[in-house]
C-alpha positions in Angstrom: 87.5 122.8 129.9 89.2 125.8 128.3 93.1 126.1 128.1 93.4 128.7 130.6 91.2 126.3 133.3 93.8 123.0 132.5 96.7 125.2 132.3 95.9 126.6 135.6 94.5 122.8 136.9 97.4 121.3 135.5 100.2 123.7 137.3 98.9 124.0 140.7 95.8 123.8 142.9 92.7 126.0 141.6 90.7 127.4 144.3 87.7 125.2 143.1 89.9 122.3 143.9 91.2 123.1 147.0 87.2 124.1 147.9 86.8 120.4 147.3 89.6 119.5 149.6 88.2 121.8 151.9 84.4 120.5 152.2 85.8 116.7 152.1 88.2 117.6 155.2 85.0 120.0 156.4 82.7 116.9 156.1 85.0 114.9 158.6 85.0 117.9 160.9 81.3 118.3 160.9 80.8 115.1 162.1 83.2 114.6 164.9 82.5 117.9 165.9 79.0 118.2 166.4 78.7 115.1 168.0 81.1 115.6 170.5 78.9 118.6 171.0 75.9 116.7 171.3 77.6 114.4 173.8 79.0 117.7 175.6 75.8 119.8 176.1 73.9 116.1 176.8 76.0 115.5 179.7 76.5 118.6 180.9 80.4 119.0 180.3 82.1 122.5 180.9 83.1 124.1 178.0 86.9 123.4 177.7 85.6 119.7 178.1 83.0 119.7 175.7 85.5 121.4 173.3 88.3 119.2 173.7 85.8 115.8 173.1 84.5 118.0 169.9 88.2 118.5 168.7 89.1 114.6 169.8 86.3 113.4 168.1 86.8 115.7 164.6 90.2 114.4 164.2 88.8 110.7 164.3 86.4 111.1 161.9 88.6 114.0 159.6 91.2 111.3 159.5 88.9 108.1 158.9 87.5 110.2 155.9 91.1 110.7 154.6 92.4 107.5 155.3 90.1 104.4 154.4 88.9 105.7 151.2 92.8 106.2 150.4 93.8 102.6 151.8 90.6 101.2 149.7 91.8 102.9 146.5 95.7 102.5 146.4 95.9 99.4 148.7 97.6 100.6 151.7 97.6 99.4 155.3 96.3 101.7 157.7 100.0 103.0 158.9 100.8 103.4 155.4 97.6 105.8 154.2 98.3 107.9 157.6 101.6 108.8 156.9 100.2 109.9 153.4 97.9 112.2 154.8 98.4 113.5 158.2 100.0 116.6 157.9 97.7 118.2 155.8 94.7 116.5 157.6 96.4 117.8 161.1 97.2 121.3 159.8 93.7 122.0 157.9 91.6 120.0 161.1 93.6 122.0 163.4 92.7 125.6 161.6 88.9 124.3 161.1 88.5 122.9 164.6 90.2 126.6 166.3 87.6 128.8 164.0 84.6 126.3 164.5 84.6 126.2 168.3 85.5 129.8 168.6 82.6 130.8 166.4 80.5 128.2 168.3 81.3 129.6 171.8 81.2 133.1 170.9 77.5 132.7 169.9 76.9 130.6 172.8 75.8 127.1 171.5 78.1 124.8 173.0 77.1 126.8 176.4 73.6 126.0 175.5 71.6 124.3 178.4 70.3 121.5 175.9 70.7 120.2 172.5 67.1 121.3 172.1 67.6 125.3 171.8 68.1 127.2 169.3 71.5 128.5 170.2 72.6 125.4 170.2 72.2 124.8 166.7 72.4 128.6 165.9 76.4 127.5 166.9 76.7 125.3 165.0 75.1 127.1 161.7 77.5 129.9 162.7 80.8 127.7 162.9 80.7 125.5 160.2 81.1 128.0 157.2 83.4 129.9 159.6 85.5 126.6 159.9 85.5 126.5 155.4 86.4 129.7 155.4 89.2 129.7 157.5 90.6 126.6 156.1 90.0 127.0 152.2 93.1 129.2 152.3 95.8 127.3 154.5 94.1 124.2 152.5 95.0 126.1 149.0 98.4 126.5 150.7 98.8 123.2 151.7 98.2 121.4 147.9 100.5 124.2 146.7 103.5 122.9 148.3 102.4 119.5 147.7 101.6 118.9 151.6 97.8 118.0 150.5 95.6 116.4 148.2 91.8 115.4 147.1 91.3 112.7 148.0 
């Protein structure tokens, strides 16, 4: 690593670092997300239904994949990881999860008459590097002012 990298690493978040932050919290999203789209399309839920269970559903898993590899490592109760991490996780989920189902219902997946079409997954293609991109910044922000971290 050259100096200018570890000065820069060692004095604040690096956008490569806070891209890491970002796909770990994007990974959590992903999954919560899509399958409470799955589950929303399946059943044949209204959108603001479908997009509420997807939200629900993101946070659970966004805050499971920030909070048990955190209690494994330090050796923390559940209560005590969370309050570690859930502003940042609320904050960055929050931006993710606006930008993702916007992107998603704009192109019309989670309108989609089955999980077999192609606009279904064409919505979810569409929102998932939507959701990075809108986060990578307020997640940049957020290790800045100490708020976040990689976990």
């Amino acid at each position: 690593m050259n100096t200018r990298t570890n000065d820069m690493h060692l004095h604040g978040p690096t956008l490569m670092t806070s891209a890491q932050a970002t796909v770990h919290c994007l990974t959590g999203c992903v999954i919560g997300e899509v399958a409470g789209l799955l589950i929303g399309v399946s059943l044949g839920l209204n959108v603001w239904l479908t997009m509420g269970l997807a939200t629900v559903l993101a946070y659970l898993s966004g805050f499971s994949l920030g909070v048990v590899p955190l209690m494994r490592r330090e050796s923390l109760s559940f209560l005590e990881g969370l309050r570690i991490i859930w502003v940042g996780e609320v904050v960055s989920i929050g931006v993710m999860e606006i930008v993702m189902n916007a992107a998603d219902y704009a192109v019309g997946g989670m309108q989609a008459q089955s999980i077999f079409t192609a606009v279904f997954w064409l919505g979810i293609a569409v929102a998932i590097p939507a959701g990075f991109l809108a986060a990578w910044p307020v997640n940049f922000w957020l290790i800045k002012r100490n708020l976040k971290s990689c976990h």
